[in-house]
C-alpha positions as CSV (number, residue, x, y, z in Angstrom):
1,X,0.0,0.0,0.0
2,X,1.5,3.8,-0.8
3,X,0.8,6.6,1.2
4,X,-0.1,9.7,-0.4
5,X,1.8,12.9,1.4
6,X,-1.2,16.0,1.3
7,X,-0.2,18.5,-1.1
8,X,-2.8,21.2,-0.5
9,X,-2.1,23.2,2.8
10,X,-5.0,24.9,4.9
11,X,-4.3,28.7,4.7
12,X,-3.6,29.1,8.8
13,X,-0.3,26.7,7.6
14,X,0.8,28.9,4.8
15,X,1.9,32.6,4.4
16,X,-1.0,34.2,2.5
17,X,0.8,36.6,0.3
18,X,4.9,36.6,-1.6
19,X,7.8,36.7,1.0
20,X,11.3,35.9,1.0
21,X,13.5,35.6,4.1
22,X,17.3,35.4,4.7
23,X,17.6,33.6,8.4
24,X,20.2,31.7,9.8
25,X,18.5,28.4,11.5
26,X,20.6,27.2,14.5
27,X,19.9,23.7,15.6
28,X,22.2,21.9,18.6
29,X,20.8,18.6,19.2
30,X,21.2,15.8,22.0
31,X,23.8,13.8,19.6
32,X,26.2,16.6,20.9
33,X,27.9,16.6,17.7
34,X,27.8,20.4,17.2
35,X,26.2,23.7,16.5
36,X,24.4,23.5,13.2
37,X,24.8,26.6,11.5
38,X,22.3,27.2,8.0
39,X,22.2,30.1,6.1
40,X,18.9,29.9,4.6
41,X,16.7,31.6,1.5
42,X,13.0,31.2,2.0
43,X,10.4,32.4,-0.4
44,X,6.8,31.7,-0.4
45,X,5.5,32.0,-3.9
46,X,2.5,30.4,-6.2
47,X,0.8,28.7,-2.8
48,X,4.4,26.8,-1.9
49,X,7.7,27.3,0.0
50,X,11.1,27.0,-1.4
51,X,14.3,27.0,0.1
52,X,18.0,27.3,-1.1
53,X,20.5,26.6,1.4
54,X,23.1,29.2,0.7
55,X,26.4,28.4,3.2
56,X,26.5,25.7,6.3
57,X,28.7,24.7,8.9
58,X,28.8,22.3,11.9
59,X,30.8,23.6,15.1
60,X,31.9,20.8,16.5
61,X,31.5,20.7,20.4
62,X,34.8,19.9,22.1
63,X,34.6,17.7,24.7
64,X,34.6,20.5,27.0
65,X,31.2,21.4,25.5
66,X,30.0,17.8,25.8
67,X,30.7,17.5,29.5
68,X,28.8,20.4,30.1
69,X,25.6,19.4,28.3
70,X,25.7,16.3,29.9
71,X,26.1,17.3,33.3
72,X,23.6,20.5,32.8
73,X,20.3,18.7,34.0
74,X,22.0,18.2,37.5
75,X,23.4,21.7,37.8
76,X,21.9,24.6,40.6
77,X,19.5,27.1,39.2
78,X,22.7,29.2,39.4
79,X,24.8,27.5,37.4
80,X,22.0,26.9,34.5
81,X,21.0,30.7,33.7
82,X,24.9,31.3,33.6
83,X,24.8,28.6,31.3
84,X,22.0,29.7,29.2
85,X,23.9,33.2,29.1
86,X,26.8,31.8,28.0
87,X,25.6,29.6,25.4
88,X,23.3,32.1,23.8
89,X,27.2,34.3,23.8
90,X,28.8,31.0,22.5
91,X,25.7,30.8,19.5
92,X,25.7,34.4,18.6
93,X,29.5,34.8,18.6
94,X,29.9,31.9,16.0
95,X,26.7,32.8,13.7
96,X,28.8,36.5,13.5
97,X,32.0,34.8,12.4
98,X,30.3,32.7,10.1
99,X,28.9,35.2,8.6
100,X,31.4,37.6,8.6
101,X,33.5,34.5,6.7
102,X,31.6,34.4,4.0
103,X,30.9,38.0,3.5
104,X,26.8,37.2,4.1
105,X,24.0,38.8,5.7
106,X,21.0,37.4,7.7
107,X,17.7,39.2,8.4
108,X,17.3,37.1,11.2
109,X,18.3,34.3,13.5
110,X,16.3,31.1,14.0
111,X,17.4,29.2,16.8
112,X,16.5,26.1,18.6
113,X,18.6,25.8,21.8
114,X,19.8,23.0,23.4
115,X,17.3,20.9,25.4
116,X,18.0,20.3,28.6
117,X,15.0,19.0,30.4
118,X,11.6,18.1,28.7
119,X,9.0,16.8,30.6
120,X,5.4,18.1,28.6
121,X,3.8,15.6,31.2
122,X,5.0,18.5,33.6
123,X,4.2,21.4,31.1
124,X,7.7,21.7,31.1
125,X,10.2,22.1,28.5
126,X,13.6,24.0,28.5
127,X,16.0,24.8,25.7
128,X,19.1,26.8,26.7
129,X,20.8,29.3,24.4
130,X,19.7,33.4,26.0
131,X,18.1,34.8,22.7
132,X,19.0,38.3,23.8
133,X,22.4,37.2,24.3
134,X,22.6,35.5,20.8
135,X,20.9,38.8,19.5
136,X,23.2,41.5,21.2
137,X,26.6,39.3,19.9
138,X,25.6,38.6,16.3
139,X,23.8,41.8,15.7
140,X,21.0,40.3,14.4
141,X,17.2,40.0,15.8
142,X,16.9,36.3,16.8
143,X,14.1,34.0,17.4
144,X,14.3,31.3,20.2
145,X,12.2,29.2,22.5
146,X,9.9,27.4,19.9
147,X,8.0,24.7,22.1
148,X,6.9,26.6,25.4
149,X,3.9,27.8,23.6
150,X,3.1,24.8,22.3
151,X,3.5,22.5,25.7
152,X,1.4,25.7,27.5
153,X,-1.8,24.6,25.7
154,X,-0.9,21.0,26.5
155,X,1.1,19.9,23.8
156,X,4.0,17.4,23.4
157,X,6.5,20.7,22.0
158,X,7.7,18.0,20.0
159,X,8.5,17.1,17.3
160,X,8.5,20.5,15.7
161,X,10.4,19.5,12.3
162,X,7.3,17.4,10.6
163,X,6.0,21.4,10.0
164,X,9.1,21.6,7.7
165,X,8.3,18.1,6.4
166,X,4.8,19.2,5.4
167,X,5.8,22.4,3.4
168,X,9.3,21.6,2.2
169,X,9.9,17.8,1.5
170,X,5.8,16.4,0.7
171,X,7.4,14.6,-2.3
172,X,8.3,11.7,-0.3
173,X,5.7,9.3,1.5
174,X,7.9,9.5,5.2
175,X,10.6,11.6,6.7
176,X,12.5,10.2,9.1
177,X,15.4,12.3,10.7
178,X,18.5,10.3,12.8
179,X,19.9,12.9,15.2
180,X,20.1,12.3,18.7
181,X,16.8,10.9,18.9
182,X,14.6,9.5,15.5
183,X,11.8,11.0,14.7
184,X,9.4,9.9,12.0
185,X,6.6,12.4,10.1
186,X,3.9,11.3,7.2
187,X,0.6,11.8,5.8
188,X,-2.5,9.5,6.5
189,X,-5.5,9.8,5.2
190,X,-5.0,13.7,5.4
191,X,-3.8,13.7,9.1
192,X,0.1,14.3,9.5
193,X,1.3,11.9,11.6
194,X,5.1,12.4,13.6
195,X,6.2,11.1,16.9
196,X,9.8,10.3,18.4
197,X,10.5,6.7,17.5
198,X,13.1,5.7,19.4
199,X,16.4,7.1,20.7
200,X,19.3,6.8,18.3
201,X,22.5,8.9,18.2
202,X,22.2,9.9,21.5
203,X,23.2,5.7,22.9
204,X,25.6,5.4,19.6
205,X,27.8,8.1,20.0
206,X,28.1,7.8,23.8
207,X,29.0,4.1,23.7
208,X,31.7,5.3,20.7
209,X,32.9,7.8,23.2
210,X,33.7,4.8,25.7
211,X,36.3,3.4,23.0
212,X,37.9,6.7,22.2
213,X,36.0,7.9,19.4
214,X,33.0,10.8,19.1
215,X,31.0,8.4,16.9
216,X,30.8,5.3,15.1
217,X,31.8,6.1,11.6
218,X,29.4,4.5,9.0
219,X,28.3,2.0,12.0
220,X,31.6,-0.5,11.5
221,X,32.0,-1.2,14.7
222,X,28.2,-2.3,15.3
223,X,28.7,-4.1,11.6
224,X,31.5,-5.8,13.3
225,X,29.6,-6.7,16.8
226,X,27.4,-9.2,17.6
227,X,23.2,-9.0,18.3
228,X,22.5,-10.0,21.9
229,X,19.0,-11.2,21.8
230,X,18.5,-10.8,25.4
231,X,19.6,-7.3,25.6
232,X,17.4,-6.7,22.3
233,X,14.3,-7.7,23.6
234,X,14.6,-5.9,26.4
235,X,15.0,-2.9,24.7
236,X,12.0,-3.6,22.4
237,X,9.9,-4.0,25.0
238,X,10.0,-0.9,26.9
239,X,6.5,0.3,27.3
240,X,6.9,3.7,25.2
241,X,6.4,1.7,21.8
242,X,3.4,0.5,22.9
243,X,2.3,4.2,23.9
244,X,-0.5,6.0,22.0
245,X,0.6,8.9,20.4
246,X,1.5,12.0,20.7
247,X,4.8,11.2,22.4
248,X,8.3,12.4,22.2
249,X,11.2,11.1,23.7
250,X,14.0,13.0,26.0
251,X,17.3,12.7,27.6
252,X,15.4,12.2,31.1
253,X,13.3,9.2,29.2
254,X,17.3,8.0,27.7
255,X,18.5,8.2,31.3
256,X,16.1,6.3,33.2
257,X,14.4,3.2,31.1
258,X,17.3,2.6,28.2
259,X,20.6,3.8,30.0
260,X,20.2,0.9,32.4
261,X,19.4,-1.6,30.4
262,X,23.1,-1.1,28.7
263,X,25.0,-0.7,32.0
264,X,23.4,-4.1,33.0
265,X,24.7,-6.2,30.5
266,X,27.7,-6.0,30.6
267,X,28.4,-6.8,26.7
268,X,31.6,-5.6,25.0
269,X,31.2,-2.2,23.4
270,X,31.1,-3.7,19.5
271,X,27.8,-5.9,21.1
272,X,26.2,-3.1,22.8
273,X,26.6,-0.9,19.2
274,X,25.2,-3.6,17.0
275,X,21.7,-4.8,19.5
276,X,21.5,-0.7,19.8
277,X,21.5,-0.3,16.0
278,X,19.4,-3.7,15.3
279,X,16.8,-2.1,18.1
280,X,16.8,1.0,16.4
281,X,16.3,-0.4,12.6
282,X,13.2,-2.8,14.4
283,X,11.3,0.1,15.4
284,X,12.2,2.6,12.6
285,X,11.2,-0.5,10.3
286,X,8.0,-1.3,12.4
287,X,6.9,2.3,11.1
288,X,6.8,1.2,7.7
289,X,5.2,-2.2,7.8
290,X,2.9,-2.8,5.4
291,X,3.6,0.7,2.9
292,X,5.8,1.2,0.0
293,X,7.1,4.2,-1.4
294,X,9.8,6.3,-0.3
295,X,11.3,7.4,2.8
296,X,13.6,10.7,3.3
297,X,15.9,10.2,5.6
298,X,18.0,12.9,7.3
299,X,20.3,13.7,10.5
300,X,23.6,12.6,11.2
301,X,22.3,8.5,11.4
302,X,21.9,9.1,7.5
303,X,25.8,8.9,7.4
304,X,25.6,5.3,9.3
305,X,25.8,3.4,6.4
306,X,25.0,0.0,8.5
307,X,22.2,1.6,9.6
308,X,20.7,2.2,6.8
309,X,21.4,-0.9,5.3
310,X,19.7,-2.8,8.7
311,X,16.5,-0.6,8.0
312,X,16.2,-1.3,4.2
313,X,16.4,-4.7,5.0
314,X,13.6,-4.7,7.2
315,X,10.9,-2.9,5.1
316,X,9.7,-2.5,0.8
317,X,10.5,1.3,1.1
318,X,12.9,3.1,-1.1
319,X,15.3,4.9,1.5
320,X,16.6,7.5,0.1
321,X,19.7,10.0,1.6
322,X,19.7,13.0,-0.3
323,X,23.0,15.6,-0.4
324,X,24.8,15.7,1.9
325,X,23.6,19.2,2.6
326,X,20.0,18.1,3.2
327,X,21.2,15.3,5.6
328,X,23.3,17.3,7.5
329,X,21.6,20.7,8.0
330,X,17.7,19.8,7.0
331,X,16.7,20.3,11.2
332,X,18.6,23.9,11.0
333,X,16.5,24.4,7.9
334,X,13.3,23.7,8.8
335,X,14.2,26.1,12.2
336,X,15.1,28.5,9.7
337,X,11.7,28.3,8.2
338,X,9.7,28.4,12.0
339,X,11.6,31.5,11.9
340,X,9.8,32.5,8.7
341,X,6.9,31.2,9.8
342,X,7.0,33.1,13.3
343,X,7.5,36.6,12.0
344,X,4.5,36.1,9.4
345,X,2.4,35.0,12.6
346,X,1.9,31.5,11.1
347,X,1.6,28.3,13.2
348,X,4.6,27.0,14.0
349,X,4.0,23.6,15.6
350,X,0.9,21.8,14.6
351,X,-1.8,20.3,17.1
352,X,-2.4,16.9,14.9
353,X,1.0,16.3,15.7
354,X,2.0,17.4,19.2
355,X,-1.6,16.9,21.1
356,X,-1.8,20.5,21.5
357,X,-5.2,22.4,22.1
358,X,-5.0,24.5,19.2
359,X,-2.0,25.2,16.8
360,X,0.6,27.4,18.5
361,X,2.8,30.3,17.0
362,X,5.3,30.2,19.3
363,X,9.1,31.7,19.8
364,X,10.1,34.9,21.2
365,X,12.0,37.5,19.5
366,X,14.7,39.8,20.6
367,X,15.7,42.7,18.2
């Protein structure tokens, strides 16, 4: 059976008249690979968006950086708004530079934090990064803090991307982005459906770090481990899968129910890679049971070439993995475009997909 993406767009989803924007989406995500940087044209012309991405970089997070974000959900109230001050500094000191560079110039800055704690069963939700920070270093009005508005009229605030989905990439039947966490987004039956499937980089590259690497390039040494079945089904069977949606997955969810299930095993690290990526492939693959078509798939997993492999195996969709471009900056994009979308007062995160009361236009701006 083939899904069919919608193609038509009610108006509240859609600016109602020509406008082109030049933003710089800024996306940091729980992989803690980097700082996303995009440098994005947006126009909105003949009832559809388009996009050209015009210069990109990652800034990779030294392991300074890392320690930080991994350590920030247990730090005093203190020690997280000097955090939040200093990483909107950080942000809006390297979107100046990287601009400066390449001799560009932004209209705005889209940015979408780093999340430290989300809890929407809580009404909570908290992505660091001070916008008026990141404003006052790069010169530039910024937008920030996306899903607040979202989870305060009982939303998930997650996932925000299947927006971007919707308006940029509706060729394909499903988008699925591998960052730190997968998320999946489609179109059924004119609902859009997206949800966090499962966690992914986020148990990868921290298990790589354990062997003296940031990540496992193209998944070798999970090709080169072996399935524990035990482990596996452990892992499958964590109650989230069976959860109704919406849902959406965070660190807190990564540190409590999967974290130790690993530390229990006590399995080599090349074992613990391959039943992580075989557990992520069965419920990326569960997905698509049953559909054929094609699947976009983006985020830094699109580079784990075993991977990919273990997921085509397991279902009759085409996956494709666009340019390298697309794969590697498509979350800072589609930020770049909630920027858009925030200063024409258009929805930026969608009740059909995050549970929310009403669609939300959410994001604060500092000039």
């Amino acid at each position: 059976m083939s899904l069919k993406r919608g193609r038509n767009f009610p108006p509240s989803y859609i600016c109602n008249h020509m406008e082109t924007f030049r933003i710089v989406g800024l996306m940091s995500g729980t992989s803690l690979d980097g700082l996303d940087i995009a440098l994005c044209n947006l126009s909105f012309n003949n009832e559809k968006w388009e996009y050209e991405i015009v210069a990109a970089e990652t800034v990779v997070y030294d392991a300074s950086w890392r320690d930080i974000f991994r350590r920030a959900h247990k730090m005093s109230a203190l020690e997280l708004a000097q955090l939040n001050v200093d990483f909107g500094i950080y942000s809006g000191k390297q979107v100046k530079r990287f601009l400066e560079e390449r001799r560009l110039s932004a209209d705005a800055i889209a940015s979408h934090g780093h999340t430290i704690f989300h809890q929407p069963g809580e009404s909570l939700t908290v992505q660091i990064g001070s916008g008026a920070h990141i404003a006052a270093h790069a010169g530039i009005k910024t937008i920030c803090d996306f899903r607040t508005t979202d989870v305060a009229h009982g939303g998930q605030g997650a996932p925000l991307v299947p927006i971007g989905d919707r308006l940029l990439f509706n060729e394909y039947d499903f988008c699925l982005n591998i960052g730190g966490i997968a998320n999946v987004s489609y179109t059924l039956m004119g609902d859009l459906n997206a949800f966090d499937v499962c966690v992914a980089n986020m148990a990868l590259n921290l298990l790589a770090e354990q062997t003296g690497h940031p990540f496992d390039a193209n998944g070798e040494m999970a090709r080169r481990g072996v399935v524990n079945v035990e482990l596996l089904e452990k892992l499958n069977a964590l109650p989230y899968y069976a959860q109704e949606l919406p849902k959406s997955l965070g660190k807190e969810w990564f540190e409590r129910h999967f974290l130790p299930l690993l530390g229990a095993s006590q399995l080599t690290i090349r074992d613990l890679l391959a039943t992580c990526t075989e557990h992520m492939a069965v419920q990326i693959a569960k997905i698509f049971e049953g559909w054929t078509g094609s699947v976009l798939v983006t985020g830094g997993g699109a580079f784990n070439e075993f991977l990919i492999e273990s997921i085509q195996a397991k279902t009759d969709l085409s996956v494709v993995v666009p340019d390298t471009d697309t794969v590697q900056y498509k979350e800072a994009l589609i930020f770049a475009l909630l920027g858009a979308l925030r200063l024409s007062e258009q929805p930026t995160a969608l009740s059909e997909v995050t549970g929310a009361s009403k669609d939300t236009c959410g994001g604060c701006i500092y000039l």
